[in-house]
N, C-alpha and C positions, 0 to 999 in steps of 0.2 A: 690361891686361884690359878686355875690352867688358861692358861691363851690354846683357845680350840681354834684347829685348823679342819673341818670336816669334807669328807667321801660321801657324794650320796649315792646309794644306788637303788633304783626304781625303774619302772614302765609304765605302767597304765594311770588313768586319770588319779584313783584314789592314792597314787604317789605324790603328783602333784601337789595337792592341796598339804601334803606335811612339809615337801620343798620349800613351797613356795613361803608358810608360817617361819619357816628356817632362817630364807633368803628375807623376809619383810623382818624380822627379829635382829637384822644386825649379823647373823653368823657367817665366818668365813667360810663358804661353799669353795674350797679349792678344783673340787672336779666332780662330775654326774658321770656313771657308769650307768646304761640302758640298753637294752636288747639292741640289734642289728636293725637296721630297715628289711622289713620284708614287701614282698611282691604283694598285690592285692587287687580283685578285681579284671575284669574280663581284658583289661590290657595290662595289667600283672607290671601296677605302676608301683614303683617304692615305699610302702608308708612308713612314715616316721612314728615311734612311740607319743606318748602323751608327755613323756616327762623328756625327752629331746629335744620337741616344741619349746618346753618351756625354757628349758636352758638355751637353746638358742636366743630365742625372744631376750633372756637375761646376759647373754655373753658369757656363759658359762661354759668352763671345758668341759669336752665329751668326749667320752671315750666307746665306743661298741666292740666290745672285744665278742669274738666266735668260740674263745677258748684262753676260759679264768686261766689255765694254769700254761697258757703260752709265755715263755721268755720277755719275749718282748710288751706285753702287756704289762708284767709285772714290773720290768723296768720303768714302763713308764706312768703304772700306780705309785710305784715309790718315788720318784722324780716328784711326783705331786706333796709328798711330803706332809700327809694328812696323819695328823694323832688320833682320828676316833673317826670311823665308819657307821654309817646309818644306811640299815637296808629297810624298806617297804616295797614288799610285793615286786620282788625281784625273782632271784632262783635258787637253788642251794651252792653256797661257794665251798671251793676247795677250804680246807685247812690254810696252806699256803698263802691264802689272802685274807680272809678273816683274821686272821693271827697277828697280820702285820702291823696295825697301825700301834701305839701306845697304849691308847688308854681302851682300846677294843673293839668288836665291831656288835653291835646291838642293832636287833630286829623289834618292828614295830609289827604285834600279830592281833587281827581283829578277830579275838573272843577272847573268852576269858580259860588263859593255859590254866591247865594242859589239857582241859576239853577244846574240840574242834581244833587238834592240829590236821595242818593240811592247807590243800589249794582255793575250796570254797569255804570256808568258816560262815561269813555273812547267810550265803544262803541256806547250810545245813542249819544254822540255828533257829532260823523262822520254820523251816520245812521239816521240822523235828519238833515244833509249837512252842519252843522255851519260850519265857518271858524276859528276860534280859541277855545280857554278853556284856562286851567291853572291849578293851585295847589292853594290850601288856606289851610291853618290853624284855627285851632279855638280849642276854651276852651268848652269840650264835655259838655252837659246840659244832661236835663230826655229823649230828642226828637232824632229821627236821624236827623243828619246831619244839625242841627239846630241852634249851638251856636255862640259864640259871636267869631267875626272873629278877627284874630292877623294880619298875610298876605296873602296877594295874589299876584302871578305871573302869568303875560300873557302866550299864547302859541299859536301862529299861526297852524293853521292846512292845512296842502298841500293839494289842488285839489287831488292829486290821493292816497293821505296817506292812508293806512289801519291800523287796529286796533291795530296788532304788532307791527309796527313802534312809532305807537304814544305812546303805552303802553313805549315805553325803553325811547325816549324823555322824556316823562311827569315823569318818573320814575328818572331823571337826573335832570331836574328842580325840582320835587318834594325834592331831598334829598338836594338842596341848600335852597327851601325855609324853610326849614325845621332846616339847620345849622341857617339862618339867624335870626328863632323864637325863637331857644336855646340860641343864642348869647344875643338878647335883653332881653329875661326873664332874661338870666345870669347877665345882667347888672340893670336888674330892668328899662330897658327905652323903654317902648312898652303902644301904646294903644288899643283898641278894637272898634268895629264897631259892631252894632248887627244889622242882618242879615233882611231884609226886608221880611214879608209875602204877597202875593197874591195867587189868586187863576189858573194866566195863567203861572205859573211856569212850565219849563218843567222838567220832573222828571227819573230819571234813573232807572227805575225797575229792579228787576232780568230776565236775559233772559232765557226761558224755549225754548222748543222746538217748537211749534206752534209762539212764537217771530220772530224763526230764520227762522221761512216758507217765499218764495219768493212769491209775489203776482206779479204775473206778469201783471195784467190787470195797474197796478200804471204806470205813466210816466216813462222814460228809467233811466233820473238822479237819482230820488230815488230808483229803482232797483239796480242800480252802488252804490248807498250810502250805502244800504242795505249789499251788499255782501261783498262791503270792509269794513263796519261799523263791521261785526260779523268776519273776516278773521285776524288769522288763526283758533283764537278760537272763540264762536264756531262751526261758521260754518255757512252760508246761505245754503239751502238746498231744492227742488224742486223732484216734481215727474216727471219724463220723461215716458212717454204711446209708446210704441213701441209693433207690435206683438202680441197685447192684453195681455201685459205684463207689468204690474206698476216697474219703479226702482226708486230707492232713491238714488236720486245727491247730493253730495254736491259742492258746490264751492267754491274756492277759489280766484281765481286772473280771473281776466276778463280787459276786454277795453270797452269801451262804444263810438259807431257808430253813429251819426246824420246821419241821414237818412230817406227821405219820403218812403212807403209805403203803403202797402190794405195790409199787413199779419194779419192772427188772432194773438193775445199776445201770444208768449209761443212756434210760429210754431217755427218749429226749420230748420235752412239752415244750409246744412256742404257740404264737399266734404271729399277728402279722406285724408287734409290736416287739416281743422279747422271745427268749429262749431258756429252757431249765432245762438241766439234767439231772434225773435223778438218783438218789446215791441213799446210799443205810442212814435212815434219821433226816434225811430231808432230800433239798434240791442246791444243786451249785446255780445261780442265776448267772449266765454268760452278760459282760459289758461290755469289753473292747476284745476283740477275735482278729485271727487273719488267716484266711483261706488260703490253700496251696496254691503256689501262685499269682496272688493276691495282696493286695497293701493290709496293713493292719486299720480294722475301723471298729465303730462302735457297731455292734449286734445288731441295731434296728436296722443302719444302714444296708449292711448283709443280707437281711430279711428281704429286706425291699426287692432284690436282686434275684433272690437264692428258691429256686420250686423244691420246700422240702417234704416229700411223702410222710404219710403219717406213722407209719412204722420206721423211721429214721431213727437211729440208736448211735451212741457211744461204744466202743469197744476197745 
């Protein structure tokens, strides 16, 4: 048996929640590595990550370095004297640092490798209709999301699950499978699996804004997959033409309608209660929306407000 001394490094919320499984399990957390405070907001105040929060709150060291492979960061990761590294949803590290600790530095990655490496996994895997994913682990190499695998755990994914949901799931599986690769490194009885290449891999890119654009001419289910794949964050989002007037929708929650019709993709059917648009094989029913400029509410409310002409369309 190893006496673990651990490195974590994270940022955003779904780091937290395997931290925190870490720090409530007893593990020696010697130090958190987290992005920098950046500026935010119309007075471009400091914010702090999710996972700096926390380690504050805990008394934990923190380190924000600007630049993995500066001297003096390094110095003062090795001063920490951690035998095993733990990265979730950090960034790619040098060689130089991964390399150092002992017993190695292992990434927690939500789907099931070597499909959906990449930035989004979560949302490519709903927004691409699969039925499940999972968490793996693995011993970081020079590539993203590329190395040699410790474990993996399933995860069923629901018909109408959207990406918040499954982010807190996968985020709860993630910090077990994550205790269970601690325990066997600690014991020394773990093996690896190195990760298959091909080239019909599907891949989890970063989602940018022309990503999260709706193409309403696509069949109705991938329209559905689409909106809940990017929901809450960040966002499927379409032009609505009213008025001679372009707005910027986003969406949020929607139903999806089997349904024959002759509509064009994108015409839009409402009354003074709901709203549908209609797409190949049915209608997307809009539920929670938010108008350019505007809070995010539910559809009716919007109604209430909103004088839409009867030729109002999606595009």
């Amino acid at each position: 048996m190893t006496d673990i001394r651990i490195v974590f490094m994270g940022t955003p919320d779904f780091a937290v929640g395997i931290l925190n499984t870490l720090y409530e399990k007893g593990y020696p957390i010697v130090g958190v590595i987290t992005a920098p405070d950046r500026p935010a907001g119309r007075g471009r105040k400091l914010n702090q990550s999710a996972v700096k929060e926390y380690a504050i709150a805990h008394n934990l060291t923190i380190l924000q370095p600007t630049n993995l492979k500066h001297p003096e960061f390094l110095e003062e990761l090795k001063s920490l004297e951690a035998n095993l590294q733990i990265v979730v949803a950090f960034r790619m590290l040098p060689k130089v640092v991964w390399q150092l600790p002992e017993l190695g530095t292992f990434n927690l990655h939500a789907s099931l490798l070597p499909e959906y490496r990449g930035a989004a996994p979560i949302n490519w895997a709903i927004m691409n209709g699969e039925t499940k994913t999972g968490a793996t682990t693995f011993f970081i190499d020079e590539k993203i999301d590329t190395g040699a695998i410790i474990l993996q755990d399933e995860l069923p994914i629901a018909p109408n699950e959207d990406a918040g949901t499954l982010h807190d799931r996968l985020m709860d599986l993630g910090a077990l499978t994550v205790l269970k690769t601690v325990k066997r490194i600690e014991e020394g009885d773990f093996s690896t699996s190195l990760q298959k290449n091909s080239t019909d891999l599907k891949l989890a890119y970063k989602l940018d804004r022309e990503t999260c654009k709706i193409d309403w001419s696509v069949p109705l289910q991938k329209i559905y997959d689409h909106i809940r794949g990017l929901s809450p964050y960040p966002a499927a989002w379409g032009t609505l033409y009213m008025h001679k007037e372009e707005v910027i929708v986003k969406i949020y929650k929607v139903t999806l309608e089997r349904e024959e019709h002759k509509l064009r993709p994108g015409t839009l059917v409402f009354d003074k209660k709901e709203m549908r648009v209609a797409a190949e094989g049915g209608f997307i029913k809009l539920l929670e929306i938010q108008l350019q400029g505007k809070r995010r509410m539910a559809t009716e409310a919007v109604l209430n407000g909103l004088n839409l002409p009867e030729n109002a369309i999606f595009r």
